[in-house]
Wavefront OBJ file of the C-alpha trace (Angstrom):
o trace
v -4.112 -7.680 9.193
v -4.353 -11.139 9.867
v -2.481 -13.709 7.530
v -2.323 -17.365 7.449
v -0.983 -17.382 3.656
v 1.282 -15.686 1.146
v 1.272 -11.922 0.881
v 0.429 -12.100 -3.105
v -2.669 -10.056 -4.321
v -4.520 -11.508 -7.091
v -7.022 -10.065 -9.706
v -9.958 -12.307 -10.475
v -8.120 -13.503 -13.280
v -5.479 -14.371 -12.355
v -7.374 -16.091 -9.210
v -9.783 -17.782 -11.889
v -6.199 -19.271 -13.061
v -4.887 -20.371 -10.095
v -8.236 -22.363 -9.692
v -8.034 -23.853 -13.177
v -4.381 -24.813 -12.249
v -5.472 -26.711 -9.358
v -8.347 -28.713 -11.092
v -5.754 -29.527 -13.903
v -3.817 -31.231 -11.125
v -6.138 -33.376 -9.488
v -8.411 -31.225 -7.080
v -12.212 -30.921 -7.643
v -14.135 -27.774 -7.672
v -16.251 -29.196 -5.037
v -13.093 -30.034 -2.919
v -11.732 -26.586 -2.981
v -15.929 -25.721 -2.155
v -15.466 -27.959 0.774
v -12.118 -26.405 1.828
v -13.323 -23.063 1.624
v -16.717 -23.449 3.145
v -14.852 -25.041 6.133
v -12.709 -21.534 6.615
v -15.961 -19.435 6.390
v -17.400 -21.987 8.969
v -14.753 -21.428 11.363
v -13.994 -17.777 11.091
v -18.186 -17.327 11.148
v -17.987 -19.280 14.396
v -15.097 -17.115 16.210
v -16.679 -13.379 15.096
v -20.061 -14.449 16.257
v -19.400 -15.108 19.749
v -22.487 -17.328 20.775
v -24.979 -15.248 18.529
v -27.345 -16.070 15.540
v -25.400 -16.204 12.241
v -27.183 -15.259 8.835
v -25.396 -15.959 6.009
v -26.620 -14.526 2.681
v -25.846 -16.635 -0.559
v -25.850 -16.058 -3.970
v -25.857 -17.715 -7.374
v -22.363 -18.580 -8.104
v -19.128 -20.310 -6.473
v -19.140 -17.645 -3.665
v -23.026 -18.757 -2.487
v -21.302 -22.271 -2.487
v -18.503 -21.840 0.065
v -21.886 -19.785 1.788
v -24.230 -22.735 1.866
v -21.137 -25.264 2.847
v -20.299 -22.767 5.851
v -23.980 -22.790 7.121
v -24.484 -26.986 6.794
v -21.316 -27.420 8.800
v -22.580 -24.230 11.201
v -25.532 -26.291 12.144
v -23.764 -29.311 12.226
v -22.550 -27.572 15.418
v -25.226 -26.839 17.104
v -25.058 -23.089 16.006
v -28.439 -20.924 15.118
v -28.207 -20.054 11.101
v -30.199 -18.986 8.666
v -29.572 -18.692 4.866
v -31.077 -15.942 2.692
v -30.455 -16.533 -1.114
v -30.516 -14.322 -3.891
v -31.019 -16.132 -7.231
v -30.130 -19.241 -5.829
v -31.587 -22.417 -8.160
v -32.548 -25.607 -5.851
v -35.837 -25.917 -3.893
v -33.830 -26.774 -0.225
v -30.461 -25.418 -0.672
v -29.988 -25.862 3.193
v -31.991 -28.256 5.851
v -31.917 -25.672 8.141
v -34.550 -22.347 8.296
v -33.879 -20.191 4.426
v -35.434 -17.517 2.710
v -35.481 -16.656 -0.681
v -35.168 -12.776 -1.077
v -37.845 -13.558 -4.302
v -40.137 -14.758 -1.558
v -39.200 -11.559 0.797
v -40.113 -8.352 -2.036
v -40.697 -6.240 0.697
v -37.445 -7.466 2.618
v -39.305 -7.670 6.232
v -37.705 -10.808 6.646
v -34.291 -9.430 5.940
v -34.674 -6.939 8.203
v -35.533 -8.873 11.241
v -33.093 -11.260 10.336
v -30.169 -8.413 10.189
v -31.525 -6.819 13.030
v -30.992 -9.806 15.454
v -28.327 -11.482 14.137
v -24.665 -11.592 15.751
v -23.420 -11.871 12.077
v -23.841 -11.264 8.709
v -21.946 -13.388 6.020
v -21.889 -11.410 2.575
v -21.236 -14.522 0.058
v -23.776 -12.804 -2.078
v -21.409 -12.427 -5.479
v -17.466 -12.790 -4.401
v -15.042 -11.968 -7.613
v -17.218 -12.360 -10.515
v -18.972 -8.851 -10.965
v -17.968 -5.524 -11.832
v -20.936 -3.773 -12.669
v -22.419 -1.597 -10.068
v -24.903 -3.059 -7.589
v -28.754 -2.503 -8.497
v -32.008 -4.119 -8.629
v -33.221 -6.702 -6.215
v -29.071 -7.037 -5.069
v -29.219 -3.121 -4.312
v -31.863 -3.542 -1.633
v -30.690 -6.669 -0.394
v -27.430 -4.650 0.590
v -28.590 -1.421 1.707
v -30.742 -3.573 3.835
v -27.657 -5.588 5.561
v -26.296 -2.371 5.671
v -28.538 -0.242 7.608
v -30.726 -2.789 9.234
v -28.197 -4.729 11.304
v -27.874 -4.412 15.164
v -25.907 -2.449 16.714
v -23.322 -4.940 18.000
v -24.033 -7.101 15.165
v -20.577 -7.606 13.097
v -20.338 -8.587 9.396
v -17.937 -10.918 7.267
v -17.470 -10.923 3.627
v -16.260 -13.446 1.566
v -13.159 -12.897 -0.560
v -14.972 -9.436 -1.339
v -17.299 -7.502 -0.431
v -20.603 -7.352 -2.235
v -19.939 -3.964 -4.602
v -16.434 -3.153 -4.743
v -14.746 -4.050 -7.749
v -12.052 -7.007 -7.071
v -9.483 -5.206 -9.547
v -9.389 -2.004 -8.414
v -11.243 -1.690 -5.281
v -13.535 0.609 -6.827
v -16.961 0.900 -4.686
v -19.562 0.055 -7.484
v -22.645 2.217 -6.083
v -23.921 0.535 -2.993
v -21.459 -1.807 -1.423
v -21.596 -4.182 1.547
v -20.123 -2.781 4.870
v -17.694 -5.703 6.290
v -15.454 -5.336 9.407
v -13.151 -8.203 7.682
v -12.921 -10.257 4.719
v -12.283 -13.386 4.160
v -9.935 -14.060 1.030
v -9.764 -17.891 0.309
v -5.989 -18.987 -1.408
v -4.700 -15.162 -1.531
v -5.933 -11.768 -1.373
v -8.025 -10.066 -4.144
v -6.559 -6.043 -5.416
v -9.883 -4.633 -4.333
v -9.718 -5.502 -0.781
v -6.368 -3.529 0.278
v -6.859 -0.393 -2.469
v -9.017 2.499 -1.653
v -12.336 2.766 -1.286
v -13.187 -0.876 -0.937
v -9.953 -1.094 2.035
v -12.834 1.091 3.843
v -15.697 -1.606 3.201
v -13.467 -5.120 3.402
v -12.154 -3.994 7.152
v -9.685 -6.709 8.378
v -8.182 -8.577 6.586
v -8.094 -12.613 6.798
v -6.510 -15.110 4.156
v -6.711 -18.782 3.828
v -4.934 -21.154 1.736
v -7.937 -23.467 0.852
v -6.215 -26.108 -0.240
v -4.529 -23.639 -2.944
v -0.741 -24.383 -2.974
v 1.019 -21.536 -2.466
v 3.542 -22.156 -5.156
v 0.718 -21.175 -7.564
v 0.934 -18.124 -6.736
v 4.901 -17.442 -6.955
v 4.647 -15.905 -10.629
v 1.790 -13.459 -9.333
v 3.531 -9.816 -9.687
v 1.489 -8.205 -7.090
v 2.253 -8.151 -3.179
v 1.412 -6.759 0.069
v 4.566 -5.596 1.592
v 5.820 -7.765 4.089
v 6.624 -7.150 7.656
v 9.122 -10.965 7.491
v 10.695 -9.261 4.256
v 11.257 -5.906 5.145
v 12.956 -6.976 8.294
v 15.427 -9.014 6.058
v 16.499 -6.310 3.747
v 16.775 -3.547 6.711
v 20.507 -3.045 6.526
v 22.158 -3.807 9.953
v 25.674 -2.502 11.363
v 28.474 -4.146 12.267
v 30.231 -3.558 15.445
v 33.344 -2.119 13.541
v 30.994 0.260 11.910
v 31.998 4.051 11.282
v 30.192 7.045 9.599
v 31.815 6.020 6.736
v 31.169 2.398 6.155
v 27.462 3.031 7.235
v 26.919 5.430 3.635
v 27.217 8.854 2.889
v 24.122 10.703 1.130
v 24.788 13.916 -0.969
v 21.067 16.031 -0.710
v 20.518 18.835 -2.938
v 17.308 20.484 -1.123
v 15.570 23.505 0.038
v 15.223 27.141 -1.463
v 14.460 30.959 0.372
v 10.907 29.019 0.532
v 11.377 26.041 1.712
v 13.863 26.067 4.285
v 12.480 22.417 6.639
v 12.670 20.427 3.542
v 16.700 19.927 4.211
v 16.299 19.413 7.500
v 13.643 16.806 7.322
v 15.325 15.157 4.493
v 18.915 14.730 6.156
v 17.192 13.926 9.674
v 15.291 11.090 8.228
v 18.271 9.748 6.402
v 20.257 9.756 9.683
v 17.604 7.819 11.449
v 17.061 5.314 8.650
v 20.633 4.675 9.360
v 23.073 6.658 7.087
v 26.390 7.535 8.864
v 26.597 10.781 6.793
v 24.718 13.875 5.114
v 25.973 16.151 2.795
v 23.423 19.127 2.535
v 23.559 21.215 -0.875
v 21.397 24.177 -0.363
v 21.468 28.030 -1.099
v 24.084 29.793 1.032
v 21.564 32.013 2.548
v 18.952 29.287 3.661
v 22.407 27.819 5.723
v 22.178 29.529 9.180
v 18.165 28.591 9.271
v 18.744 25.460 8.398
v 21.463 24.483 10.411
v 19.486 25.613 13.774
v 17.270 22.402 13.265
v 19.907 20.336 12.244
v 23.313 20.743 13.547
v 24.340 16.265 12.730
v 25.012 17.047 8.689
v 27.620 18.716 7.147
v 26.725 21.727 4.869
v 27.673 22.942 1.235
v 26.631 26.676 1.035
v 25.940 27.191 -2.738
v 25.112 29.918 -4.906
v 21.169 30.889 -5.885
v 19.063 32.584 -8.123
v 16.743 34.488 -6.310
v 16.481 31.966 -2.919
v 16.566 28.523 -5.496
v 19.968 27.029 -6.540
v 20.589 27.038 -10.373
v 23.622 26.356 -12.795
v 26.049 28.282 -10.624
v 26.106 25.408 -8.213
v 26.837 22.577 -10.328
v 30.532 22.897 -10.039
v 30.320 22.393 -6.411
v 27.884 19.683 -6.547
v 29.492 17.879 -8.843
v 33.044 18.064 -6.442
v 30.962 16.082 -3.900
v 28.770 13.952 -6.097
v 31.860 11.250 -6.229
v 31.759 11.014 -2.723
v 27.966 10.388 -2.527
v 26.354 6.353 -1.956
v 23.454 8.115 -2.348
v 22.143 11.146 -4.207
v 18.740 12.962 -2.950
v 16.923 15.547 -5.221
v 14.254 17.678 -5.256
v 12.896 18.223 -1.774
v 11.996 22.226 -1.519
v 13.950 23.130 -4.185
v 10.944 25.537 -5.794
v 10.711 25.588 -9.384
v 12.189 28.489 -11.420
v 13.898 28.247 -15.093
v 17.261 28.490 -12.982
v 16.569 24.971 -10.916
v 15.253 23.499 -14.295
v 18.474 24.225 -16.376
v 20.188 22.983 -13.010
v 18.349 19.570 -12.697
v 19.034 19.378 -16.185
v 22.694 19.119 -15.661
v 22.171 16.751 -12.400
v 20.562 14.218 -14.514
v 23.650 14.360 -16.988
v 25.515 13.476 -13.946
v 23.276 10.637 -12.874
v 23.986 9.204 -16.444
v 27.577 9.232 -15.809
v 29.326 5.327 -15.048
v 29.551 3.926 -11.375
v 26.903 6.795 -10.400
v 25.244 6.466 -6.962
v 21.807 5.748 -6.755
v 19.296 8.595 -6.222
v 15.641 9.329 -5.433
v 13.813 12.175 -7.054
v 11.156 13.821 -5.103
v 9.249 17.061 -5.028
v 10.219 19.682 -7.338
v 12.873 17.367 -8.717
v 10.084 15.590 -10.056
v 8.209 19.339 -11.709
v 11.535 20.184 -12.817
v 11.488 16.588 -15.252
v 8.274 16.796 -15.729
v 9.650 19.982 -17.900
v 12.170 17.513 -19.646
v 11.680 15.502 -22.915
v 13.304 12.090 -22.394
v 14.479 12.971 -18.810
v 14.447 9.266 -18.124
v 16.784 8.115 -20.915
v 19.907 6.195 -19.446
v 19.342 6.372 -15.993
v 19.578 3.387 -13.411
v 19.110 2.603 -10.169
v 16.762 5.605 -9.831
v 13.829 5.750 -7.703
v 10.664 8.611 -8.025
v 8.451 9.197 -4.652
v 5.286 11.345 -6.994
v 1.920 12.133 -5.228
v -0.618 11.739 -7.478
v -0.811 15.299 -8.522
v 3.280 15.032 -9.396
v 2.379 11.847 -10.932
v -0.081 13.474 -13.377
v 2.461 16.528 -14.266
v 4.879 13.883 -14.668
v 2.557 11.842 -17.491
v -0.184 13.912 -18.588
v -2.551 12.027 -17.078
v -5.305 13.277 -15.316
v -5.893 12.968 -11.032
v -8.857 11.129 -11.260
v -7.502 8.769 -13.961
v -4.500 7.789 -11.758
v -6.331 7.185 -8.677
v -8.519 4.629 -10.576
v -6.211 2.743 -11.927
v -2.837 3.654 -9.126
v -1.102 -0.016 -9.940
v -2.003 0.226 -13.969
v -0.532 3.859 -14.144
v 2.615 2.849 -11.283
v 3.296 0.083 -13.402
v 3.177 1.217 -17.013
v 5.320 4.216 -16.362
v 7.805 2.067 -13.809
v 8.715 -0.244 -17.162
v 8.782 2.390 -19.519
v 10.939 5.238 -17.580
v 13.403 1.725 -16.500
v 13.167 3.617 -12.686
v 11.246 2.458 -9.345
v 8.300 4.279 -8.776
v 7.011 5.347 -5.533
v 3.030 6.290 -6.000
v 2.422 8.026 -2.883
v -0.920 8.054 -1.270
v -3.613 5.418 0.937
v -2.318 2.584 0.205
v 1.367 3.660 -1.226
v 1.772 1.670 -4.615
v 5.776 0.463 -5.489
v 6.420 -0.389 -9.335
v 9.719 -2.253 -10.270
v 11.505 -1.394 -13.415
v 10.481 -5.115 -14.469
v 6.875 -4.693 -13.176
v 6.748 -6.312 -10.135
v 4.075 -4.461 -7.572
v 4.486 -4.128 -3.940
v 1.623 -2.307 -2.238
v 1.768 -1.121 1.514
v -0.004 -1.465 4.623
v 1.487 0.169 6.776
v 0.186 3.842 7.555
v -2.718 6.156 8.315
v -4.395 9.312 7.750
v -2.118 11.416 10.352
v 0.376 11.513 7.792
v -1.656 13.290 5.577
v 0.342 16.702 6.340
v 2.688 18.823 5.015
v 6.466 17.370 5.314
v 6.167 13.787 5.495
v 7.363 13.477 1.918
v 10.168 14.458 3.065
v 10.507 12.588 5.682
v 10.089 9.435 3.382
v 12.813 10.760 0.699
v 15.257 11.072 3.531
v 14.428 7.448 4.644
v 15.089 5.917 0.912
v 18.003 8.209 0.282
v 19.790 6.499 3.863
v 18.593 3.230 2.563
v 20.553 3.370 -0.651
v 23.412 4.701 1.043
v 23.643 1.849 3.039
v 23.907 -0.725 0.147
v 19.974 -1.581 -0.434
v 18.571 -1.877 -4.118
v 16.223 0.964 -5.565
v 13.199 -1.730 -5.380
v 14.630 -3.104 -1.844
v 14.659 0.966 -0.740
v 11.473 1.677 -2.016
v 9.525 -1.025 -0.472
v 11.545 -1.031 2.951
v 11.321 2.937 2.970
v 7.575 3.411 2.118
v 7.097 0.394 4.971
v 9.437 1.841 7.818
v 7.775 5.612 7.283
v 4.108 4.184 7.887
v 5.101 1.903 10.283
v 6.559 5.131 12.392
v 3.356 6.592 11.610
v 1.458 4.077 13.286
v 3.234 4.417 16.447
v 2.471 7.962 16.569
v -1.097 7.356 15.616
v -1.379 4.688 18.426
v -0.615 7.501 20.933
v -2.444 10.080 19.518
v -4.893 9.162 17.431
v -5.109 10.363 13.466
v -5.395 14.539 13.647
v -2.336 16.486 14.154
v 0.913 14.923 13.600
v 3.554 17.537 12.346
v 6.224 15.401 9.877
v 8.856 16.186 12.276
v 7.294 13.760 14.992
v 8.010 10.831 12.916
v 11.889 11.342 12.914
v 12.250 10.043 16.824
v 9.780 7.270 16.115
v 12.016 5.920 13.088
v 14.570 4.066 15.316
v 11.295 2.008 17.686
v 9.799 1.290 14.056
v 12.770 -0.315 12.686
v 13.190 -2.347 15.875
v 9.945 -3.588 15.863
v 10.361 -4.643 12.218
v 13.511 -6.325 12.898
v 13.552 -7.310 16.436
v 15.939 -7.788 19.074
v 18.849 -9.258 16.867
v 21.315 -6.351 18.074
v 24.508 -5.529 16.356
v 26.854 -8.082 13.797
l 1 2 3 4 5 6 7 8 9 10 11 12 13 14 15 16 17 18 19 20 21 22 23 24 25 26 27 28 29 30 31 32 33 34 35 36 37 38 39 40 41 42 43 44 45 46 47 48 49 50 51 52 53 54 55 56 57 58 59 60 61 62 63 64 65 66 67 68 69 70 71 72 73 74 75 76 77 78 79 80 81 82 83 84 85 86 87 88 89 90 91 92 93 94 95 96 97 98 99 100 101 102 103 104 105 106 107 108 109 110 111 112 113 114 115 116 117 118 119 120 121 122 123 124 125 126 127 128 129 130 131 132 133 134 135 136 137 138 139 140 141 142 143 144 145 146 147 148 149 150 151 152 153 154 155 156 157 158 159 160 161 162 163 164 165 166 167 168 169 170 171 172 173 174 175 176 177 178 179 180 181 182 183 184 185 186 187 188 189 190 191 192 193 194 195 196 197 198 199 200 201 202 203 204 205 206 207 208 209 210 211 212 213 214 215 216 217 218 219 220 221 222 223 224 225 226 227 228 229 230 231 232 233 234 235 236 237 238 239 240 241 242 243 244 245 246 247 248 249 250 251 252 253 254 255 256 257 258 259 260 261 262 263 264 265 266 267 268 269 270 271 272 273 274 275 276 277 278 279 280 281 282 283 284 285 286 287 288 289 290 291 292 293 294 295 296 297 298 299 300 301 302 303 304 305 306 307 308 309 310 311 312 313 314 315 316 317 318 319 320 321 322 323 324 325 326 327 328 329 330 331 332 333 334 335 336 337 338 339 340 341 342 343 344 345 346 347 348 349 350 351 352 353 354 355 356 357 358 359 360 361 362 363 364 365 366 367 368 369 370 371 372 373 374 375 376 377 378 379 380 381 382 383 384 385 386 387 388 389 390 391 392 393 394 395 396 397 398 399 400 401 402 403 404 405 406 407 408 409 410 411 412 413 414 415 416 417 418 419 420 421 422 423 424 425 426 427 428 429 430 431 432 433 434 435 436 437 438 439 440 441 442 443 444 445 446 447 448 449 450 451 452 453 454 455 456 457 458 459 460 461 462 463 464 465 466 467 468 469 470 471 472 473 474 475 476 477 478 479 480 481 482 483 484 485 486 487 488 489 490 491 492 493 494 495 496 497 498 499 500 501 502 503 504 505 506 507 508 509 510 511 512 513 514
């Protein structure tokens, strides 16, 4: 993603009130026209190489910044033409324009689309969220299907179609291969579907300060940040000083869950791991993983239970960072067991934890599981998530940064909403969302994987919310790299545990030890 700009995402609302604010202190809604029709201009001019440009313009604000981009186009010396939709004002633009209610059977679209090096969407922008129909709906499916094949597109702060809040795709949407988002970027454009339809993305600060933005909740995750609240090590480092993380993982089931889990933490920088697991899982376990140290336990039938506790508890003291969940299964003996864990976690001076996996179906079992714990964080998928709030699937994934949110302030934890386009909820509300990431990590294990990277984050001295965000960011950014090599089908989760150290580095950079 290109960025010239803060990494705040906006609702139309809130981007409607950042506008006001600047009109209340002294700039003109034809200035920030001006400003923004000048970006358009100049990013139309770079992705159309030496090509014809069409620009399609609308009714509102967003057929403005249009209309500006095509006067100062021509003012170059570059071939445009202008096709308005609803568009009030017999000569909108000197140059050659259409009016789509002079085009009904859209013939003039077409061959306009067809040999054009560019298409500018600045049809609608922010202002609608009702699906796409009518006259609009062929105008669309027209710039959709009709274009060249070289020919690229460009929409303007969002693409004609999907929904600015939630990136819902509203029916028929318009197919970009960027957006451009003037002052900061709008929800819809980085949450799936409309990610798929706004392509890459490109901000500019059109004469918006960016201090307007500073009391926005919403972010991107940032590359700058993250690299800042990476923990770093000292040259008189030991295993010791570098955290200790206390993992209680795994069943007769689920035997790679501890290994992926203490692995990760290790490479995310934890000096030690302390693996609880069932006593019988120990000699398969340890073949994978010889770096942590091991505490056999007790089970019921493959999955620890109450008998462990005692032991747990022993090392829990020693713990900067407690891990739970991860392949435990879920029986009535790992319930009454989690049960007792949480009573732990409520104890003074406890460390911090993350909850993942069957951790997470074990509380979801639990009345009031949430009451007086701190400095937790929760890594649900969204099928977890709904078990977790009696919510339905469908309802979560519509709304991923309402639902994240809502349940972040009123369970007091960090919540880690797994999926395209990973959503991070503070305890205060504050959303982070990530960018980092593909489909390849769409398999089996890689949950793991991510636990293990936030557990040896907290061990090391980061914040829940600084854990989360770094975590969910290093663990796609690893992904990448693999993806880069070998393209988006078959990654197993263990192949992201060598590519954690090149990630971090190419977060942080060549700063080298402290």
């Amino acid at each position: 993603m290109e960025r010239t700009g803060a990494a705040k995402l906006v609702t139309p609302e809130q981007m409607r009130s950042i506008e006001r604010r600047c009109v209340d202190q002294g700039m003109t809604l034809e200035r920030l026209m001006q400003n923004a029709g000048t970006a358009l201009a100049a990013k139309a001019d770079q992705m159309a190489g030496h090509g014809p440009i069409l620009i399609l313009v609308g009714p509102g604000n967003n057929g403005g910044d249009g209309l500006v981009a095509a006067e100062l186009l021509a003012a170059r010396g570059r071939q445009v033409s202008v096709y308005t939709f609803k568009r009030d004002g017999a000569a909108p633009f000197e140059g050659y324009a259409v009016r789509a209610e002079d085009d009904l059977d859209r013939s003039t679209l077409r061959l306009l689309t067809a040999t054009s090096a560019l298409i500018v969407d600045a049809l609608l922008g922010i202002g609608r969220s009702r699906p796409v129909e009518g006259e609009l709906l062929t105008i669309v499916g027209c710039a959709n299907t009709s274009r060249g094949a070289l020919t690229r597109a460009l929409a303007v702060d969002i693409p004609t179609g999907v929904d600015a809040d939630t990136g819902t795709v509203l029916g028929e949407a318009f197919q970009a291969n960027g957006t451009l988002c003037m002052g900061f970027a709008k929800l819809g454009c980085v949450l799936y579907p409309g990610s798929r339809y706004a392509g890459s993305l490109y901000l500019t600060d059109a004469g918006i300060p960016e201090r307007l933005g500073e009391s926005i909740p919403q972010s991107l995750i940032d590359s700058e940040e993250i690299a800042s609240l990476l923990p770093g090590r000292s040259f008189e480092a030991n295993k010791g000083s570098s955290g200790r993380v206390l993992a209680v993982t795994g069943s007769h089931d689920f035997t790679g869950a501890p290994v992926l889990v203490s692995l990760a933490a290790y490479r995310a920088g934890a000096g030690l791991v302390e693996l609880a697991i069932p006593d019988r899982i120990k000699a398969s376990v340890a073949a994978h993983a010889v770096e942590p140290i091991y505490l056999p336990l007790p089970d019921v039938d493959g999955k620890l239970g109450p008998t462990s506790l005692d032991k747990i508890t022993a090392s829990f003291g020693k713990a900067k960072a407690f891990v739970l969940g991860s392949g435990m299964g879920l029986s009535d003996a790992t319930i009454q067991l989690v049960r007792s864990l949480l009573d732990l976690m409520r104890r003074p001076h406890s460390p911090p934890a993350v909850i993942d996996a069957d951790g997470l179906n074990a509380v979801s079992r639990l009345p009031g599981w949430h009451e007086g714990l701190s400095q937790v964080v929760v890594t649900p998928h969204p099928g977890e998530m709904s078990r977790l709030t009696g919510l339905k699937i469908q309802s979560i994934q519509e709304d991923r940064i309402g639902v994240a949110r809502r349940f972040a302030l009123e369970w007091g934890v960090t919540v880690v909403l797994k999926g395209a386009r990973t959503v991070v909820a503070s305890p205060q509300g504050n959303i982070a969302i990530n960018f980092s990431g593909g489909p390849n990590l769409a398999t089996a294990g890689t949950g793991d994987v991510l636990t293990g990277i936030i557990g040896g984050l907290l061990a090391q001295g980061c914040a829940p919310w600084d854990a989360a965000r770094s975590g969910v960011f290093l663990h796609g950014c690893a992904g990448d790299l693999w993806r880069a090599q070998n393209g988006e089908v078959g990654m197993l989760a263990s192949d992201l545990l060598p590519l954690l150290a090149p990630a971090r580095q190419s977060i942080v950079g060549e700063e080298g030890a402290t």
